[in-house]
C-alpha positions as CSV (number, residue, x, y, z in Angstrom):
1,X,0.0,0.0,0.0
2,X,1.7,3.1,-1.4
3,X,2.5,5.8,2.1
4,X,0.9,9.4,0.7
5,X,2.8,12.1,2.9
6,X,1.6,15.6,1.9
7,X,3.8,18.9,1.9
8,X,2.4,20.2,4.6
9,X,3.3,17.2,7.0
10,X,6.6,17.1,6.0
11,X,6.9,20.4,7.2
12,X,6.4,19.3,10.7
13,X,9.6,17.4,10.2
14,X,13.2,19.2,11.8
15,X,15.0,20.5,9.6
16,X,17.8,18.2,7.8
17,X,21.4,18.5,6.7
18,X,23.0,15.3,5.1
19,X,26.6,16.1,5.0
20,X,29.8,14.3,3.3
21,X,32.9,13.3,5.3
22,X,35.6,13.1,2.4
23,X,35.6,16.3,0.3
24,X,33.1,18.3,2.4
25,X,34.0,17.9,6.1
26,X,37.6,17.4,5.4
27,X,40.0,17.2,2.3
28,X,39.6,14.1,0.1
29,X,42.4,11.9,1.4
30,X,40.1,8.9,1.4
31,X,41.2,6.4,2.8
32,X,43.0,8.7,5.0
33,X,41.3,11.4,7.3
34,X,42.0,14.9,5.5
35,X,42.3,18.1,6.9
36,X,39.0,19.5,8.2
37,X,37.5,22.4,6.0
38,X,36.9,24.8,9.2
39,X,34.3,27.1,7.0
40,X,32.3,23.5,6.6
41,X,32.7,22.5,10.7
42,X,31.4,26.2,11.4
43,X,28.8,26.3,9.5
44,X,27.2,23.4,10.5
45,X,27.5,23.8,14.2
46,X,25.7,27.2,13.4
47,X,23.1,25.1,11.8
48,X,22.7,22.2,14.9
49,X,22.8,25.1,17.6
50,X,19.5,27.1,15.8
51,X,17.9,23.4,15.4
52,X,19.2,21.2,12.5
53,X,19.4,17.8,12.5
54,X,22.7,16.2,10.8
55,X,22.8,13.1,9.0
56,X,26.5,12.2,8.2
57,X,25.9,10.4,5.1
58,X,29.2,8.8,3.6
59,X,30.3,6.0,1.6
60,X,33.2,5.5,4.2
61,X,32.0,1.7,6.2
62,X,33.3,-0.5,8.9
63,X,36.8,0.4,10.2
64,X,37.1,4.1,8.0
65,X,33.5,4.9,9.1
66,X,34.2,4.0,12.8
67,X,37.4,6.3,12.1
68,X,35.4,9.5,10.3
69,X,32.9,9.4,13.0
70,X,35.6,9.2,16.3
71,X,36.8,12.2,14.1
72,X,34.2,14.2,14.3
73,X,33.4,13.2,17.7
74,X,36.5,14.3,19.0
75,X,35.8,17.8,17.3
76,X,32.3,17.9,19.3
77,X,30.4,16.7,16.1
78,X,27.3,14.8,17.1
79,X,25.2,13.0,14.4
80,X,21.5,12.5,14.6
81,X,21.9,9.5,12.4
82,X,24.8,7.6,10.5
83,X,24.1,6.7,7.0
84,X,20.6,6.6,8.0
85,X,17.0,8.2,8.1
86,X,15.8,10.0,10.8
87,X,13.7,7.9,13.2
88,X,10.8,10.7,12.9
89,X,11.2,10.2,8.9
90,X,10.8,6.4,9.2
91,X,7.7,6.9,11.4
92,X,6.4,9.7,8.8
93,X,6.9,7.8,5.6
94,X,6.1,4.4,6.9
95,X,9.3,3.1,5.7
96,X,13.1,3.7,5.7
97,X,13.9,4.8,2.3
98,X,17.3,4.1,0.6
99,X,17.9,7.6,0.2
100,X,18.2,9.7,2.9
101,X,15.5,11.9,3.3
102,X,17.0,15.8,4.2
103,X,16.4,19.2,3.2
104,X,19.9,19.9,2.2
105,X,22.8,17.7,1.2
106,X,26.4,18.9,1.6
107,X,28.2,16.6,-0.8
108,X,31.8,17.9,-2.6
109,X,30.3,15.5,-5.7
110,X,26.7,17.5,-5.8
111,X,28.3,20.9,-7.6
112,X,31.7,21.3,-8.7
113,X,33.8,23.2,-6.5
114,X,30.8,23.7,-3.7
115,X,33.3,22.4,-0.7
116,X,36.0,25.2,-2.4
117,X,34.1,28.2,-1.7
118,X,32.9,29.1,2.1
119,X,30.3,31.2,0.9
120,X,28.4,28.4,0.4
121,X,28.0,27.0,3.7
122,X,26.3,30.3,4.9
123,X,23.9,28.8,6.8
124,X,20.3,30.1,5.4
125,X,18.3,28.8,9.0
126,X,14.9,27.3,9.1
């Protein structure tokens, strides 16, 4: 039985960011850890302290995703889900969806040179 979630309920979801580890939280050293991109870190801190909820969503798995995520622990990084849907999404769409259901999504692969340029992590709000 197809799930029919309108606009308007969607909107009572939080407000999602789904954001890269390798290019967009730090340089591409893959399989290394790179350098973090500080303009990428601030940003979305700004975003969790006025509300957002952050998915990291990475192809990194086993050992070099335990790795990216002690990473970003240790830099006071706290996900609301790993690779994952939001447990109010599940509930909402009756399902867990293979992709990753967020408002935004901070990827170094979605626009060329988007990770380059710290203008583009101003952090627009809710």
């Amino acid at each position: 039985m197809e799930n029919r979630v309108s606009k308007e309920q969607m909107a009572t979801l939080p407000y999602i960011i789904a954001v890269d580890f390798d290019g967009t939280l730090v340089e591409d050293k893959f399989p290394e850890i790179g350098k973090p991109r500080d303009w990428v870190w601030e940003a979305l801190f700004r975003a969790q302290r006025e509300g957002a909820k952050i998915i990291l969503w990475t192809s990194r798995d086993h050992e070099r995703l335990k790795d990216a995520v002690e990473f970003c622990l240790s830099r006071d990084l706290h996900f609301d889900a790993i690779n994952d849907n939001l447990d109010e999404c599940k509930v909402m769409f009756n399902n867990d969806t293979r992709k990753v259901y967020a408002n935004e999504y901070w990827d170094d692969k979605a626009v060329p040179r988007f990770c380059e340029v710290p203008e583009a992590y101003a952090w627009r709000g809710v």
